[in-house]
C-alpha positions in Angstrom: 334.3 159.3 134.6 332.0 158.6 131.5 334.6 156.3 129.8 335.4 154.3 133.1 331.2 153.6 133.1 331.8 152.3 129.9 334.9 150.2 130.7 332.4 148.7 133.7 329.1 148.2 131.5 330.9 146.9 128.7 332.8 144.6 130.9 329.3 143.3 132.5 327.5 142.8 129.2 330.7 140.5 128.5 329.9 138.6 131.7 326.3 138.3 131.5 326.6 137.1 127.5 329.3 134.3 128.6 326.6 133.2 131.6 323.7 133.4 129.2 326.0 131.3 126.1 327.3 128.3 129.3 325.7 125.2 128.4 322.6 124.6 131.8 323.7 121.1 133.3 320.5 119.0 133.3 320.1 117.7 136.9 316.2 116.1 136.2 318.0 113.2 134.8 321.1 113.3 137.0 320.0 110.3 138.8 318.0 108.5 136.9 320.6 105.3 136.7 321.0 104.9 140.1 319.2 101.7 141.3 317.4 102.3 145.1 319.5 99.3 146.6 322.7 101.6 146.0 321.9 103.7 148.9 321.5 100.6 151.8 324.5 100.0 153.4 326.9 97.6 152.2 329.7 96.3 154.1 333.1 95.7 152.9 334.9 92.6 152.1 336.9 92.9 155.4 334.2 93.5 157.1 332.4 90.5 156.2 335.6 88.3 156.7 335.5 89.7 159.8 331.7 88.9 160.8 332.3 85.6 159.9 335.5 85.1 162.2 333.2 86.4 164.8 330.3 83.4 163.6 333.1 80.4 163.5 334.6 81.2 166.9 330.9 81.6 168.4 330.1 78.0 166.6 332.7 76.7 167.9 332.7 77.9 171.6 328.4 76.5 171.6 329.5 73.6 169.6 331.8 72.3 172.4 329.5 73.2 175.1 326.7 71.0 173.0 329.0 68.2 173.1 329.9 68.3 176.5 326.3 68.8 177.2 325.9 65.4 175.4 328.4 63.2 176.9 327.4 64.5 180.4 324.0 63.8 179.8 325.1 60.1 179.0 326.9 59.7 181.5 323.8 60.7 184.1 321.7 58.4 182.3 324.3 55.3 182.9 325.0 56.5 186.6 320.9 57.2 187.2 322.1 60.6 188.1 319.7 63.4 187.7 321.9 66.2 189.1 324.2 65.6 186.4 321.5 65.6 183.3 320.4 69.1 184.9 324.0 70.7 184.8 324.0 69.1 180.9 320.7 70.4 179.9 321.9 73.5 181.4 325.3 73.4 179.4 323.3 72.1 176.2 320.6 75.3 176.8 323.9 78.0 177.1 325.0 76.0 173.7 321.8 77.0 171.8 320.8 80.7 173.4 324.6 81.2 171.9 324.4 80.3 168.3 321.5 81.8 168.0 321.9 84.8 169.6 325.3 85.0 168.4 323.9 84.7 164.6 321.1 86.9 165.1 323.3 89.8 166.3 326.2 89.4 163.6 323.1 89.2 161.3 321.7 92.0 162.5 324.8 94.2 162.6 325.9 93.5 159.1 322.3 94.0 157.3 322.7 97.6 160.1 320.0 99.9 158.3 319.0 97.0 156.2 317.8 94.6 158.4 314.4 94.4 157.8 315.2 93.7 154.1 317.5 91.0 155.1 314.7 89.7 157.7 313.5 86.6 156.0 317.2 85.1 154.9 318.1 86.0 158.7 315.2 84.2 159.9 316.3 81.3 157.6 319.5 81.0 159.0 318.7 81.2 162.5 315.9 78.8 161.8 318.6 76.5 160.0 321.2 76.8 163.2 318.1 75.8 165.7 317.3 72.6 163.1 321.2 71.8 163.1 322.2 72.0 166.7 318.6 72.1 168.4 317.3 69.8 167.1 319.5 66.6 166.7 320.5 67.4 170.6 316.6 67.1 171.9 316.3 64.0 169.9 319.9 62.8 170.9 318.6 63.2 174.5 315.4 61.0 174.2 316.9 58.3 172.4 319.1 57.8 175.2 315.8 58.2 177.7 314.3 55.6 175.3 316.9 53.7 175.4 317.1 54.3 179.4 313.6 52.3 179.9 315.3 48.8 180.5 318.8 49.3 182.3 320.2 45.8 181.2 318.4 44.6 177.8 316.1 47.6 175.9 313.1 46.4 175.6 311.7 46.5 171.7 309.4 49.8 172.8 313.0 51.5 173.6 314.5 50.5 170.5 311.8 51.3 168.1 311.6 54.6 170.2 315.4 55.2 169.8 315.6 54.6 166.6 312.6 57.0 165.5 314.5 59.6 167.2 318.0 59.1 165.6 315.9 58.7 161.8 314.3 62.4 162.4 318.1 63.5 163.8 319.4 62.4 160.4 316.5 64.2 158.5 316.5 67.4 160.9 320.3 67.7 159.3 319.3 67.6 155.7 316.2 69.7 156.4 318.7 72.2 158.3 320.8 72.3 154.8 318.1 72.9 152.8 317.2 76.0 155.1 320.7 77.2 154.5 320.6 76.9 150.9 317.2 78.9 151.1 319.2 81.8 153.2 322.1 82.1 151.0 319.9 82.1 147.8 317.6 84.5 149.6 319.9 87.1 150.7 321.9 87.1 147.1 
């Protein structure tokens, strides 16, 4: 009895020697290296491809229906038919509420806990989209209501009104691409 004792104490001194003499792992510093952006979410390469399928074929869809809008809008105004410029305002309206809508949630779902970081490049974007297809479309339409003034010969007022609108079109577009610059920069 006394010498198994001894087996058992001389076996736990040999145990509590070997957990005294195992080197402590530090874990004060175990993090120190580790940047706070690490923990916001970051999707992967596939799913950004993927996002931006979703952003072309939305484009694309409101893009159409902008167009449409437009030639149905000029037609109205050569037939003096205002039932017609309704349904192409309407078509032209569906156009916009789908870009942005369209960029706004694919924003908002790929930033997902980090949206509020990715707030300001989102709101450049958007901003850029409403100055791209927005935009040229309003002053599209009241060109052609300028132009509208005189049915046969526009008068000079028209013209000059006409023309302001398709010079601010034209800068609208490079103001849109300088947003877009801004959004990419921003969010990189």
């Amino acid at each position: 009895m006394n010498n198994l004792f001894l087996v058992v104490s001389k076996g736990s001194e040999d145990i509590s020697r070997q957990i005294q003499n195992t080197p402590k792992f530090d874990y004060s510093n175990a993090f120190k290296d580790v940047k706070p952006y690490q923990f916001k979410y970051i999707p992967s390469q596939s799913t950004i491809n993927f996002a931006h399928n979703i952003i072309y074929d939305i484009d694309m869809f409101c893009i159409i229906m902008i167009v449409i809008s437009m030639f149905i809008i000029a037609l109205s105004v050569s037939n003096s038919n205002h039932n017609w410029r309704s349904i192409g305002f309407s078509f032209a309206k569906l156009g916009y509420i789908g870009i942005v809508l369209g960029h706004l949630g694919v924003a908002s779902a790929m930033s997902y806990h980090n949206f509020f970081h990715r707030l300001i490049p989102i709101a450049f974007f958007v901003g850029s989209q409403v100055m791209l297809y927005m935009v040229p479309t309003v002053l599209y339409v009241q060109g052609i209501q300028a132009l509208e003034m005189d049915d046969i010969v526009p008068s000079p007022d028209a013209k000059n009104k006409a023309y302001d609108s398709f010079k601010y079109l034209i800068f609208s577009v490079i103001f849109a691409g300088i947003l877009m610059t801004l959004s990419g920069g921003i969010s990189r």
